[in-house]
C-alpha positions in Angstrom: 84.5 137.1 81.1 87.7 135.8 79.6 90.6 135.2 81.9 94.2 134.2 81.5 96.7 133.2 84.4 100.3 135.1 84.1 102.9 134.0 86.7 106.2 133.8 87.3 107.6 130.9 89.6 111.5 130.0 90.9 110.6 127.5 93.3 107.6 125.6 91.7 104.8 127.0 93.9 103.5 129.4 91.9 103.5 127.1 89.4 101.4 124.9 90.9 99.0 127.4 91.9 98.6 129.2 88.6 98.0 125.9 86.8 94.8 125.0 89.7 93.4 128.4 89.2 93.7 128.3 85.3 92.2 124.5 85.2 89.3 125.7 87.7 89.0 128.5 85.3 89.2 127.1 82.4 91.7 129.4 81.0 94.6 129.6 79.5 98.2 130.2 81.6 100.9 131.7 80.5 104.6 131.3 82.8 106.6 134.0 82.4 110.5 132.3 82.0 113.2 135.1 83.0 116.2 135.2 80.4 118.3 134.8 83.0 118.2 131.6 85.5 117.9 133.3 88.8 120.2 130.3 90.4 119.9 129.3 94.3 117.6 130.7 96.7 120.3 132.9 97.7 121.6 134.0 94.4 118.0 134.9 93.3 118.0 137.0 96.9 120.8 139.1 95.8 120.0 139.0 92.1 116.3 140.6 93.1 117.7 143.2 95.6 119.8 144.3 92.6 117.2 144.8 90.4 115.2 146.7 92.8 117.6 148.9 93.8 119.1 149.3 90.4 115.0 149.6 89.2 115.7 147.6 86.1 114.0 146.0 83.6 114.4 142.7 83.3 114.2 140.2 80.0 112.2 137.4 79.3 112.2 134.4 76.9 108.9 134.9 76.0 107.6 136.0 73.2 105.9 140.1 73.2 103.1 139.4 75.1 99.8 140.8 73.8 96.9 140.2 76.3 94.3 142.1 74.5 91.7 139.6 73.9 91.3 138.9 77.8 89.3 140.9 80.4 90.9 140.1 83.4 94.6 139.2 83.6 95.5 136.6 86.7 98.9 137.6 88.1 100.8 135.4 90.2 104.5 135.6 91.4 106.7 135.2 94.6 107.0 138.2 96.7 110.4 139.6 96.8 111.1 142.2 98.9 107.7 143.0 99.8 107.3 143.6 95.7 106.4 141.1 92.3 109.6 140.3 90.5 110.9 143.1 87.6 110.7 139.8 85.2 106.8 139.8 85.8 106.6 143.5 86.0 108.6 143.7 82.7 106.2 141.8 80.8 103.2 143.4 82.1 104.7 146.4 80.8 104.8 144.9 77.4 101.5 143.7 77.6 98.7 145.5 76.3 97.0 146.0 79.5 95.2 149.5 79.7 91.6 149.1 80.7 91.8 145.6 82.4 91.7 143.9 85.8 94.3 142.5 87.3 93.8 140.4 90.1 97.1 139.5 91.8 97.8 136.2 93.9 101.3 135.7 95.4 102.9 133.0 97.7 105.4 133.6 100.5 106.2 132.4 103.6 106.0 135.7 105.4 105.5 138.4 103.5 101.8 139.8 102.4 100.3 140.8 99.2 99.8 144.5 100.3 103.0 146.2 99.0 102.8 144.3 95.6 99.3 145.6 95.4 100.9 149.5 95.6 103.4 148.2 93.3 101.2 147.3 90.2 98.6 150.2 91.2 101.1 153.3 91.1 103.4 150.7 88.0 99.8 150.3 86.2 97.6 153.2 86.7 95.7 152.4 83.6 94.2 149.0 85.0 91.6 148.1 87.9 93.9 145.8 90.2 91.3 144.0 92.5 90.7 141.2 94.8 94.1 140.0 95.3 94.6 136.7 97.0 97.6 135.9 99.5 99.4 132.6 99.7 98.2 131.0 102.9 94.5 131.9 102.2 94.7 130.3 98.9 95.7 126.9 100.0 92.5 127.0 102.3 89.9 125.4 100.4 86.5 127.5 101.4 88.5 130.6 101.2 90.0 129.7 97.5 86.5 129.0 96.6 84.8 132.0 97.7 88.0 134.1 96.0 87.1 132.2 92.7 83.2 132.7 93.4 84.3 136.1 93.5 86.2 136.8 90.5 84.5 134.6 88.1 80.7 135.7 88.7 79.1 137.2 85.9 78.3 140.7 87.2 81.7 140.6 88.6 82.8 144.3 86.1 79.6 145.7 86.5 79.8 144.8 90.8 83.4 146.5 90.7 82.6 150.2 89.0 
């Protein structure tokens, strides 16, 4: 099973996650750097609502992504507006992604995973998008475990069809 960890972070947190999960993994991350600097919390508040509202697709600095060579793609981003950012959902787009798992983490104070989950399933019909992982849970040491117990067994596609 070949994983890589693709996130988007403003604040850091993210971040810091995504790095843990790929170093426990042993896998490769990749941050996904928005063209545009979102600014302060609240200019990214307002800049986010836009884009939702406005449904557009936002620009990266990274290069096209092609994500081909992995089974299962890690996703991790702060939840805005109940939703992943358009900057992570833009390059997800991009990606060659038919046909793989993704397996979505997020953190937020308040907010759950749940509506970012119907995001990327009606956004990525194509993929599986499986055992997602909320913030709080994943700073809780047995429950982080058991999440990576989970995703990185080795029946783990064969468990999941």
């Amino acid at each position: 099973m070949k994983f890589v960890v693709v996130y988007f972070s403003k604040t850091g947190t993210t971040k810091e996650i995504a790095l843990k999960i790929a170093k426990d993994l042993n896998c490769e991350a990749i941050e996904v750097v928005a063209d545009k600097e979102y600014g302060s919390y609240f200019s990214a508040v307002l800049k986010s609502g836009a884009e939702f509202l406005l449904n557009k697709s936002i620009s990266y600095k990274n290069e096209k992504p092609d994500l081909s060579t992995y089974d299962s793609i890690i996703v991790g981003f702060p939840i805005w507006y109940n939703k992943m950012p358009k900057v992570l959902e833009s390059y997800l787009s991009d990606s060659n992604i038919q046909g793989k798992s993704l397996i979505p983490f997020c953190t937020s104070g308040g907010s759950t995973i749940k509506y970012s989950v119907t995001q990327l399933r009606k956004k990525f019909s194509n993929v599986k998008v499986q055992n997602e992982m909320n913030y709080p849970e994943i700073k809780d040491a047995e429950k982080y475990s058991a999440w990576l117990k989970r995703i990185n067994s080795s029946n783990y596609l064969s468990q999941q069809d």
